[in-house]
C-alpha positions in Angstrom: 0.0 0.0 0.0 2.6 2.6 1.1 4.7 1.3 -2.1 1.6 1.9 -4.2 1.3 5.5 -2.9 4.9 6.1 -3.3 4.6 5.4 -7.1 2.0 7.5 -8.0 3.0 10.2 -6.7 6.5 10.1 -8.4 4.7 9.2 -11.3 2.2 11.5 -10.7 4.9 14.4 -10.4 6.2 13.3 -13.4 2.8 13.8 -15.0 2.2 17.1 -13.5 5.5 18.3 -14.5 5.9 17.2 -18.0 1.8 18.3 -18.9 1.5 21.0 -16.4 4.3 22.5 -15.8 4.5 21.4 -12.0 3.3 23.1 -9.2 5.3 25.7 -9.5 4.0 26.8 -13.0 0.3 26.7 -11.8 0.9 28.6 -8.8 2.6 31.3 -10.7 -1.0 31.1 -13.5 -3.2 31.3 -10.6 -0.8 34.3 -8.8 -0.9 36.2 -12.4 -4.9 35.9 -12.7 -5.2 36.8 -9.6 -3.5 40.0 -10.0 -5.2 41.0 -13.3 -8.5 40.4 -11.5 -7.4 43.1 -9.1 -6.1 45.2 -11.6 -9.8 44.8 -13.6 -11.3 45.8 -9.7 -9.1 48.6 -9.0 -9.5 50.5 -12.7 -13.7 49.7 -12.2 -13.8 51.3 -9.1 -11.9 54.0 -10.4 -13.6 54.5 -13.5 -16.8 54.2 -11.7 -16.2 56.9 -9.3 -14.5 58.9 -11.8 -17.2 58.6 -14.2 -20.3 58.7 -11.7 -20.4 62.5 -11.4 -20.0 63.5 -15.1 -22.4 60.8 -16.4 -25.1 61.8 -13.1 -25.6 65.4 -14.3 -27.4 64.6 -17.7 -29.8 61.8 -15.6 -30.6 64.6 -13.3 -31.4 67.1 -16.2 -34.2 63.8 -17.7 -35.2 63.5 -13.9 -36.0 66.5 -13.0 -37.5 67.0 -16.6 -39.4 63.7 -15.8 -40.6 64.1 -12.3 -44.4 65.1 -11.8 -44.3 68.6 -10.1 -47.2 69.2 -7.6 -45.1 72.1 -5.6 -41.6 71.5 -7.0 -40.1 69.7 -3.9 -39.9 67.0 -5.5 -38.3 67.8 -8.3 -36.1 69.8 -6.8 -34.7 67.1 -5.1 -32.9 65.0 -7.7 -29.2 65.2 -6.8 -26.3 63.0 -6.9 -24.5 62.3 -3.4 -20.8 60.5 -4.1 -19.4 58.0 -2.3 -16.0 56.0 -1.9 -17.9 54.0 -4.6 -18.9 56.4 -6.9 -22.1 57.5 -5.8 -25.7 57.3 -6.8 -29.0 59.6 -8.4 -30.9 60.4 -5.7 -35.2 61.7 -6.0 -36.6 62.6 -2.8 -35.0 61.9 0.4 -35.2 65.4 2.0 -37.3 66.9 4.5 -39.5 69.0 2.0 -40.3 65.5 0.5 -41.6 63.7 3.4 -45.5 63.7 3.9 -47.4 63.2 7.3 -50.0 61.0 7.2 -52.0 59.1 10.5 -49.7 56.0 10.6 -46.4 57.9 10.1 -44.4 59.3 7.4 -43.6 58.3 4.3 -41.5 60.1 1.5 -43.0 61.4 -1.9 -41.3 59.5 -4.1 -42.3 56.8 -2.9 -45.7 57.0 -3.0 -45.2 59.4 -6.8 -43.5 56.2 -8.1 -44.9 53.4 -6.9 -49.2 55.1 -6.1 -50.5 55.4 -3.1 -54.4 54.2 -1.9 -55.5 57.1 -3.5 -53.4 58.2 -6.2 -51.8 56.2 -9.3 -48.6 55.6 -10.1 -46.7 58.1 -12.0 -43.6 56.0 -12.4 -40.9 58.7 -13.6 -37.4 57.3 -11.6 -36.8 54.3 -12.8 -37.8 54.7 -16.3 -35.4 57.2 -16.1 -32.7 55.3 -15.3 -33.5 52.4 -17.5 -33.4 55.1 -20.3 -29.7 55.9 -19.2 -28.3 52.2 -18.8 -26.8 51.9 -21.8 -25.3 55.0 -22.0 -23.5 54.4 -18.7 -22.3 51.0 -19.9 -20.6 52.5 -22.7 -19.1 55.5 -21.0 -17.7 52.8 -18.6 -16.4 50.6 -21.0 -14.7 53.1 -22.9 -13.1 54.5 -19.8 -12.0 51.0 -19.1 -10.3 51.1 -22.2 -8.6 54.2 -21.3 -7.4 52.9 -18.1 -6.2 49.2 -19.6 -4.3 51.4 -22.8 -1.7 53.2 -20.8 
């Protein structure tokens, strides 16, 4: 039995070696992919937050242009906050926004977007944003391109 395991694992080294190029070789793939992965990460995340404000000010303009205005509040309160991400569009959110009712509070937007008991639905967000997806996919894959060239 011991003999047995002895044998293949010289032959097995001898396997890995000539088809593999050992242990050694592998470790040194798996080291290399592992550092372009992070490389990939690292120019995302700064191509993301480098990107986030320039791309966020032409959303806010279709927001804002899209938003239902009762007093303007609402409206008024598309912004973009950054991050150590990048950031995100923002509707609502602010104390002009939120709405007193008997159970509570509840924001604008919310209830604008989505209806309430007594009003419809007047989806304008996320329509929005769906508008905008592709352009934000290509303005991040070109500046991921830009990033990778150098």
């Amino acid at each position: 039995m011991i003999a047995a395991k002895l044998v293949g694992s010289v032959i097995g080294k001898k396997i890995d070696n000539k088809y593999f190029g050992g242990a050694f070789g592998r470790n040194k793939e798996r080291i290399e992919t592992a550092l372009f992965v992070l490389k990939i990460i690292k120019a995302l995340m700064k191509t993301k937050k480098g990107n986030a404000e320039k791309v966020s000010g032409k959303i806010i303009d279709d927001l804002k242009a899209a938003t239902p205005v009762d007093t303007g509040a609402l409206r008024d309160s598309a912004r973009f906050e950054g991050n150590k991400a990048g950031g995100k569009v923002i509707s609502g959110g602010t104390p002009e926004t939120m709405k007193t009712f008997k159970g509570g509070t509840f924001d604008q937007a919310l209830g604008v977007e989505y209806g309430t008991q007594h009003t419809p639905a007047q989806p304008y967000y996320w329509p929005t944003m769906r508008n905008h997806e592709k352009k934000i996919e290509q303005s991040l894959g070109k500046a991921i391109e830009t990033e990778f060239s150098d």
